[in-house]
LOKOL-485595 format. One record per residue: residue number from 1; residue in one letter; x, y, z of N, C-alpha, C, CB in turn. Coordinates in steps of 0.05 Angstrom, whole numbers. Glycine has a CB too. Layout:
BEGIN
(NUM; 'A'; (X; Y; Z); (X; Y; Z); (X; Y; Z); (X; Y; Z))
...
% end
This chain:
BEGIN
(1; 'X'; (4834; 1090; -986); (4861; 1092; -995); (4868; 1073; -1017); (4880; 1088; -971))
(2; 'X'; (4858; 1053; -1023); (4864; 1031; -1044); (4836; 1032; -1067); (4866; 997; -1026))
(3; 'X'; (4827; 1008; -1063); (4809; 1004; -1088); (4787; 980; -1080); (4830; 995; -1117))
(4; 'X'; (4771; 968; -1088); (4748; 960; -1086); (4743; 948; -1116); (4730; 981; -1077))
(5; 'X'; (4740; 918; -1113); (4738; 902; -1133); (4714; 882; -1124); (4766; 890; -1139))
(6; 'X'; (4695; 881; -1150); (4676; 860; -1155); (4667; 854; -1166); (4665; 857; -1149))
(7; 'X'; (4645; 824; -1173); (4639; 812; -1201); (4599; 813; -1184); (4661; 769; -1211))
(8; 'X'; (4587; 824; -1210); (4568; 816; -1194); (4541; 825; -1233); (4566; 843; -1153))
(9; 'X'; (4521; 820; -1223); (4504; 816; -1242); (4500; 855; -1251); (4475; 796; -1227))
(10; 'X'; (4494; 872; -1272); (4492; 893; -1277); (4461; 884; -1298); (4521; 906; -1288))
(11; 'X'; (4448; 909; -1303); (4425; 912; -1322); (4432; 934; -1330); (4397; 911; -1312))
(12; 'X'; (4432; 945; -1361); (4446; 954; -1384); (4414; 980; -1385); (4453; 923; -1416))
(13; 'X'; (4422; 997; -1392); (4398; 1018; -1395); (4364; 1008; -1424); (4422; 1054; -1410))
(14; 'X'; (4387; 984; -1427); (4360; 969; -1459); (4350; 947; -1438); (4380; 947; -1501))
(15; 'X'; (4356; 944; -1419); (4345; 922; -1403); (4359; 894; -1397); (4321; 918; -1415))
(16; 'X'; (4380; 887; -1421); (4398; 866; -1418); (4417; 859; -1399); (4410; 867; -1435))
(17; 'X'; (4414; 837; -1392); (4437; 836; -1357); (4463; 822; -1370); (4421; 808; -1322))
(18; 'X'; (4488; 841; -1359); (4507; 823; -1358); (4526; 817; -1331); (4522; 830; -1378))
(19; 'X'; (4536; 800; -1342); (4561; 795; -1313); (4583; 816; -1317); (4581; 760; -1312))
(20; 'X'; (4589; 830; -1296); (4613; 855; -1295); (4625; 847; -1268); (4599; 893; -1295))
(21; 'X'; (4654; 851; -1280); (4677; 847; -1266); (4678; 888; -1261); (4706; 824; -1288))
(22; 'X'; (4682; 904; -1242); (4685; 922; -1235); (4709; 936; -1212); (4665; 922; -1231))
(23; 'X'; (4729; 953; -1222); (4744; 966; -1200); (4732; 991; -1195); (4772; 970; -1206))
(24; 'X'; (4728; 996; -1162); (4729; 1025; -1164); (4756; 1035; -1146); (4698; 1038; -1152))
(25; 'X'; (4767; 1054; -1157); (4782; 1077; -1153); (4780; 1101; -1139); (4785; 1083; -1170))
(26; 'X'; (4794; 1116; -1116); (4787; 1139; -1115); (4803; 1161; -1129); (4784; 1143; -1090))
(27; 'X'; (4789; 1188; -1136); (4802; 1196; -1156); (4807; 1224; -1137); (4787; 1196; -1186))
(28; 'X'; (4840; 1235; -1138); (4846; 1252; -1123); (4852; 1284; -1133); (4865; 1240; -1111))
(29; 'X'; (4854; 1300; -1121); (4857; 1323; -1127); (4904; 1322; -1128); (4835; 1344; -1099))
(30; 'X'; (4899; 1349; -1134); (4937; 1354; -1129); (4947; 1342; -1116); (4950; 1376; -1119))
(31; 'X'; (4939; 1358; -1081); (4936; 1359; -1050); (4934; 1329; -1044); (4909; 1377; -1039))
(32; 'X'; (4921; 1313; -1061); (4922; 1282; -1039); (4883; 1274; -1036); (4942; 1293; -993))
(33; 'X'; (4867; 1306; -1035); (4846; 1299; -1031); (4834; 1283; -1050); (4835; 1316; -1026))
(34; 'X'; (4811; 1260; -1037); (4791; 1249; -1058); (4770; 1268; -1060); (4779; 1220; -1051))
(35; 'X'; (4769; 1275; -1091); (4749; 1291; -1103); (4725; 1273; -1111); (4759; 1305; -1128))
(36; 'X'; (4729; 1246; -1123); (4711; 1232; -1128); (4720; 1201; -1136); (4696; 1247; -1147))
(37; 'X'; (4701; 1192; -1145); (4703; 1167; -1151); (4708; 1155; -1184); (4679; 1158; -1139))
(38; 'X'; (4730; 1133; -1196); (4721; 1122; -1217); (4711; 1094; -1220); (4737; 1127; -1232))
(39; 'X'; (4703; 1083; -1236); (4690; 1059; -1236); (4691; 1053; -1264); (4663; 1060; -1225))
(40; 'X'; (4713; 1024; -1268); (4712; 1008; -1294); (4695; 987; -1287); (4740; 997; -1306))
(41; 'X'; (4681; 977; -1310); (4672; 951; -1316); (4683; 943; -1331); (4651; 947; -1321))
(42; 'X'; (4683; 915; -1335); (4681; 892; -1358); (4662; 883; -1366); (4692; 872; -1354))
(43; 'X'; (4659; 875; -1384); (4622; 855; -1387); (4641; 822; -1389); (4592; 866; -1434))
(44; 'X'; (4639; 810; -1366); (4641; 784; -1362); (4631; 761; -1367); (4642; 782; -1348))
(45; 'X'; (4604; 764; -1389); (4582; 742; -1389); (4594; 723; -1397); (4558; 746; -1405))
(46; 'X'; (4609; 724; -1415); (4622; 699; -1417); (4639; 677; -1408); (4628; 701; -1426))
(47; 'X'; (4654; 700; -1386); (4667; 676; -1361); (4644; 668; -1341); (4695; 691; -1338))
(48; 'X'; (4629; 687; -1345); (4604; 681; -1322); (4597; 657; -1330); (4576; 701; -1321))
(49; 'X'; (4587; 645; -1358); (4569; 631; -1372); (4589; 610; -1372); (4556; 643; -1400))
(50; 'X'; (4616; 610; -1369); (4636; 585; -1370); (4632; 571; -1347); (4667; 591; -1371))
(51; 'X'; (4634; 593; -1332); (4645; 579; -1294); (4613; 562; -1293); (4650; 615; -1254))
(52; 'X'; (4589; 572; -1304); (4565; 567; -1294); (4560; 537; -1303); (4544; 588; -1305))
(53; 'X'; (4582; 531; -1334); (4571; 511; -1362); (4589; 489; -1335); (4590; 517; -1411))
(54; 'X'; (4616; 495; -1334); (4631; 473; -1307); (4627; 461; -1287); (4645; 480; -1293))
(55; 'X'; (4609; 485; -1273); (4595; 468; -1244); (4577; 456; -1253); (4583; 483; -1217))
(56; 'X'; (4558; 458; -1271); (4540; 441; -1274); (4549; 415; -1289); (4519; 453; -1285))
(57; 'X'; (4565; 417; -1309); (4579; 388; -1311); (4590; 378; -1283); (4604; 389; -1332))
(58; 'X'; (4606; 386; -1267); (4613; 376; -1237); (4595; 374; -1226); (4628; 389; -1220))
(59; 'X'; (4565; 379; -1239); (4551; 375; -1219); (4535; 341; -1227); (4531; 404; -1216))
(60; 'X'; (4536; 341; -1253); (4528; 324; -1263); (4541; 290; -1261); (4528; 337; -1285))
(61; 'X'; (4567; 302; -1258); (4595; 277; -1259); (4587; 267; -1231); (4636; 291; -1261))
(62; 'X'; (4579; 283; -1219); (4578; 280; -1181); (4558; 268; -1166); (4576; 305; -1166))
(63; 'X'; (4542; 272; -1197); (4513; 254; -1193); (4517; 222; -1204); (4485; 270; -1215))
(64; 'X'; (4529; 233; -1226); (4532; 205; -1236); (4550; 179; -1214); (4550; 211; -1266))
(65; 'X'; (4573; 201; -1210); (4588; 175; -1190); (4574; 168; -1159); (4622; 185; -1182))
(66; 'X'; (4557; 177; -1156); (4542; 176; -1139); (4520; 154; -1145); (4535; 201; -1136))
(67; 'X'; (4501; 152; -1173); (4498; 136; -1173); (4509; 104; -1189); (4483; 145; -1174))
(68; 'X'; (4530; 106; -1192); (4542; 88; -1198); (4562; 68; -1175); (4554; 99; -1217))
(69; 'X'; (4569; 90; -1155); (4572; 72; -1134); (4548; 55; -1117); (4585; 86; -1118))
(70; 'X'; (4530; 76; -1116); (4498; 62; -1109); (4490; 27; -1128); (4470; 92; -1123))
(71; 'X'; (4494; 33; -1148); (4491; 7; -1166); (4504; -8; -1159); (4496; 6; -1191))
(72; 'X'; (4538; -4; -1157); (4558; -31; -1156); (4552; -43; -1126); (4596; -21; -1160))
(73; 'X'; (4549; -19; -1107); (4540; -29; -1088); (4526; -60; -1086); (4525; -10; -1081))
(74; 'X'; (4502; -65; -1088); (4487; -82; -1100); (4493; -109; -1105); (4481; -74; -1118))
(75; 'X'; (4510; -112; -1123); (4512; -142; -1136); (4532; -156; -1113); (4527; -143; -1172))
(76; 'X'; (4551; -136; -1094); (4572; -145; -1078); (4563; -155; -1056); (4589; -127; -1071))
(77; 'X'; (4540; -155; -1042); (4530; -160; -1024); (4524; -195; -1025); (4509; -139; -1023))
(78; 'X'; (4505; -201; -1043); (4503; -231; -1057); (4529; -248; -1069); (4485; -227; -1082))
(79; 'X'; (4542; -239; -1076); (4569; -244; -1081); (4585; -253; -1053); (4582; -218; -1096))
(80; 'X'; (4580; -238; -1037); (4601; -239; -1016); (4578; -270; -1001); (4607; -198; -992))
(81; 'X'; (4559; -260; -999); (4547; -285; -984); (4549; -315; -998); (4516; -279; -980))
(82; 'X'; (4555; -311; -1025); (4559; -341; -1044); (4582; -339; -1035); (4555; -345; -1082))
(83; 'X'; (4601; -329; -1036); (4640; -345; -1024); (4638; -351; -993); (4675; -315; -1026))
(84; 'X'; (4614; -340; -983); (4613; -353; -944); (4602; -372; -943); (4598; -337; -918))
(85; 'X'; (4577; -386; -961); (4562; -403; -968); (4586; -429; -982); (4538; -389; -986))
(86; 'X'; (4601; -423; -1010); (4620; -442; -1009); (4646; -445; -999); (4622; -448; -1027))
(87; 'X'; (4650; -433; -982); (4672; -442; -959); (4665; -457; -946); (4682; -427; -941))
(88; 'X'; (4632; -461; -932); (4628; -483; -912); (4623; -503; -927); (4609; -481; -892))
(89; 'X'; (4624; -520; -960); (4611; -536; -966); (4630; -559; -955); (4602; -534; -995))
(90; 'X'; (4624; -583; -964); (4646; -610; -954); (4664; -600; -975); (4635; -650; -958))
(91; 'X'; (4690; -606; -973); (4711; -605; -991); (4725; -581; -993); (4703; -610; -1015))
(92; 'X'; (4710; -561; -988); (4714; -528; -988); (4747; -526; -981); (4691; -509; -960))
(93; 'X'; (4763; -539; -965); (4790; -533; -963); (4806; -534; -989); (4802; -550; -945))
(94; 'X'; (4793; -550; -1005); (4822; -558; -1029); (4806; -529; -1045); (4823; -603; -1055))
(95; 'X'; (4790; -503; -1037); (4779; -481; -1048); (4799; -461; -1039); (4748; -476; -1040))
(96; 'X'; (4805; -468; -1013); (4816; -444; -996); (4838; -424; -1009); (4830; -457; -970))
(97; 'X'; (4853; -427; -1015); (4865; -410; -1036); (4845; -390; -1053); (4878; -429; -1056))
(98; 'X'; (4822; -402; -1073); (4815; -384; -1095); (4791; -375; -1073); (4807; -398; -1129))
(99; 'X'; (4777; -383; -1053); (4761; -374; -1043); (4767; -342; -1025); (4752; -396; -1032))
(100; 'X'; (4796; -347; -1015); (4809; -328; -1000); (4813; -293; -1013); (4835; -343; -995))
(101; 'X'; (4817; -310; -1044); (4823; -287; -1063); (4801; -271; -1076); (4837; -298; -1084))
(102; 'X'; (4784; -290; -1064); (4754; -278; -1079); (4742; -259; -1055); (4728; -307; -1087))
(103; 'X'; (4745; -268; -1030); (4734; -260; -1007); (4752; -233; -1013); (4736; -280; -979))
(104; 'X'; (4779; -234; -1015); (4790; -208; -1016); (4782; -184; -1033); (4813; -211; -1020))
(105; 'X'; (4779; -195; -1059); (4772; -184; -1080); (4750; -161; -1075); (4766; -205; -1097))
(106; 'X'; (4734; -181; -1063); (4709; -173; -1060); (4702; -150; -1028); (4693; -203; -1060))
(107; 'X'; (4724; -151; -1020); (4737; -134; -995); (4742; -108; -1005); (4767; -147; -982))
(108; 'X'; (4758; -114; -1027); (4774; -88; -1039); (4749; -66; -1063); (4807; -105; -1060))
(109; 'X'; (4741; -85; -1074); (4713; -71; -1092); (4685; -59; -1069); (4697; -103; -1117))
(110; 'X'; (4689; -72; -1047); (4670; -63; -1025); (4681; -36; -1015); (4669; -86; -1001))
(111; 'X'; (4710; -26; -1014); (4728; -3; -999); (4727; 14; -1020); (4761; -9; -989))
(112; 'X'; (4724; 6; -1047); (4732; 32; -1069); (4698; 39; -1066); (4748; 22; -1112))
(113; 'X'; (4681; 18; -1072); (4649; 31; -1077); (4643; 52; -1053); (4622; 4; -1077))
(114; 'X'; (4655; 53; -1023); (4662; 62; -1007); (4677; 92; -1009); (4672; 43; -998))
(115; 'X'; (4698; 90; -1027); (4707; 113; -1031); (4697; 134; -1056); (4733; 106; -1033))
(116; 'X'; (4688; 117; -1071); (4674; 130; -1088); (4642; 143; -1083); (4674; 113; -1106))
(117; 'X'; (4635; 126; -1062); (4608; 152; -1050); (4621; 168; -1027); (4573; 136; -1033))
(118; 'X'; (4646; 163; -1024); (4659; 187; -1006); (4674; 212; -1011); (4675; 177; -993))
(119; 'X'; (4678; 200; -1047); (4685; 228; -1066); (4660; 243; -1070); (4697; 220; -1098))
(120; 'X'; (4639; 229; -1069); (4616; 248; -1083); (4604; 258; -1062); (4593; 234; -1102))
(121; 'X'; (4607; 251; -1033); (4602; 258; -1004); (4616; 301; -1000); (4627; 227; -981))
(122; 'X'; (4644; 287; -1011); (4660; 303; -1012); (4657; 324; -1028); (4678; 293; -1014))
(123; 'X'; (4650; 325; -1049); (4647; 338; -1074); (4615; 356; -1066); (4647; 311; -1103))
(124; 'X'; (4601; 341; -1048); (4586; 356; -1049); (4577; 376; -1017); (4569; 341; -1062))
(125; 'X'; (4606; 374; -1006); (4614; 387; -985); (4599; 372; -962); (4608; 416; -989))
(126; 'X'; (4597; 344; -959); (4585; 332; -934); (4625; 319; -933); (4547; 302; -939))
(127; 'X'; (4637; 316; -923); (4660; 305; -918); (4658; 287; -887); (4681; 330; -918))
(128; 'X'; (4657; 264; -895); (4668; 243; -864); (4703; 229; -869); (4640; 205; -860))
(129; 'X'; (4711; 239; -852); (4740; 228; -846); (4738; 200; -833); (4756; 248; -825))
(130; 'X'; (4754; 175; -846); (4759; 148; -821); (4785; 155; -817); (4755; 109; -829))
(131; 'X'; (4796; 148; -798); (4819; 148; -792); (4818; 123; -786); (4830; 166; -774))
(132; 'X'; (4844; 106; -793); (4841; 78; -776); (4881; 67; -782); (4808; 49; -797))
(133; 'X'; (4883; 50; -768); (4905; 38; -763); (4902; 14; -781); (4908; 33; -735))
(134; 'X'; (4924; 8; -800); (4929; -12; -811); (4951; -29; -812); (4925; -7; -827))
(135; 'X'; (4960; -44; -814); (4977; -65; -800); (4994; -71; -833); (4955; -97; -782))
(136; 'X'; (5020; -58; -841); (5033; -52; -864); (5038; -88; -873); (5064; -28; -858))
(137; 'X'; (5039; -106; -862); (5036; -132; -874); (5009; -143; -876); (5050; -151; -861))
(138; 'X'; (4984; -130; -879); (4963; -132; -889); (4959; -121; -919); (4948; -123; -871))
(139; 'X'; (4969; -100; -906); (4968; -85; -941); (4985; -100; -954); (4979; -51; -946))
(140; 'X'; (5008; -100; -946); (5030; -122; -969); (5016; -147; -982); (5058; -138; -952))
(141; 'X'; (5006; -161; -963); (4995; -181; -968); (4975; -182; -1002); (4980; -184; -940))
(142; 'X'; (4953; -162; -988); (4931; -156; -1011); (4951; -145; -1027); (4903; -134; -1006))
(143; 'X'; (4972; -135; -1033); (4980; -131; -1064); (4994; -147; -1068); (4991; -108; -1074))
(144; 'X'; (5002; -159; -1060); (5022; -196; -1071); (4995; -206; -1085); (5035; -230; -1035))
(145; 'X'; (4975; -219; -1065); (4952; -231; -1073); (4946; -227; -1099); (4933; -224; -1058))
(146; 'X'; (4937; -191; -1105); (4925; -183; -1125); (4939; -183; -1154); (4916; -161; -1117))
(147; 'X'; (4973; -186; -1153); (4993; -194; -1169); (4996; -223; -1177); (5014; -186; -1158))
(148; 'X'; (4998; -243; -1156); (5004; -271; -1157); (4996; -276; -1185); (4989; -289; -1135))
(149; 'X'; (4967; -282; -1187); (4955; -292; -1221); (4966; -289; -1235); (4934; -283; -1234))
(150; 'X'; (4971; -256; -1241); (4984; -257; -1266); (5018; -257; -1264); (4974; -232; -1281))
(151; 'X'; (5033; -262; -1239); (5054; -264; -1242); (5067; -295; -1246); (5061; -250; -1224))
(152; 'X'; (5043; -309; -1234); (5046; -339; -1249); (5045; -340; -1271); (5028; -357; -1246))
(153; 'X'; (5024; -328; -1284); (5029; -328; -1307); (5036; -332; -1327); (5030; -323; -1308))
(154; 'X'; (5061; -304; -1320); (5080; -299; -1335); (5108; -317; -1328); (5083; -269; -1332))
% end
């Protein structure tokens, strides 16, 4: 009673393949009866050849942030163990302030490298959800913190 729509690969009677977008139709008599069938194509190679040029750049971007969170990964690890190493030295309190900010810092670049292999997790259809509870004067906190510097500043 309706119609029938699809995109799919065709081969041309010279042997050349293109992408065709296709409706078929039924075609009726006076009376209501279907006598037969029609069938349009399009030759689509070119949206074909777009959509194809896109995912593979997305595919490429997805690699890339993938390994670029893998990299940053890396240097944070040694970093984080030098600010636990000079917190305990003698004197380390008159640090406590810039050490606190560093430890955070380094909290917060640890959660994005985190989210950023969780975009490319995502992107490449593996998806893990955290759910977690956060305590809204924690978060305040880290964005005062991450302001203070330059609001002394100024």
């Amino acid at each position: 009673d309706g119609r029938a729509e699809d995109d799919r690969w065709h081969v041309r009677k010279d042997g050349t393949r293109v992408w065709a977008s296709g409706v078929l139709v039924p075609l009726r008599d006076p009376a209501g009866g279907v006598v037969g069938f029609g069938k349009v194509l399009r030759d689509r190679t070119d949206v074909k050849a777009q959509i194809d040029a896109l995912a593979g750049a997305a595919d490429r971007q997805r690699a890339f942030v993938g390994t670029l969170a893998h990299e940053l990964r890396g240097p944070l690890a040694p970093l984080a163990s030098d600010a636990h190493l000079l917190r305990h030295l003698p004197g380390a309190d008159a640090l406590a302030g810039p050490l606190g900010r560093i430890e955070r810092q380094l909290g917060l670049l640890g959660r994005l490298v985190d989210d950023l292999m969780e975009a490319t997790r995502a992107g490449a259809g593996k998806i893990r959800l955290r759910v977690q509870t956060v305590r809204l004067e924690d978060v305040l906190g880290r964005a005062a913190d991450a302001c203070r510097p330059e609001a002394e500043r100024r």
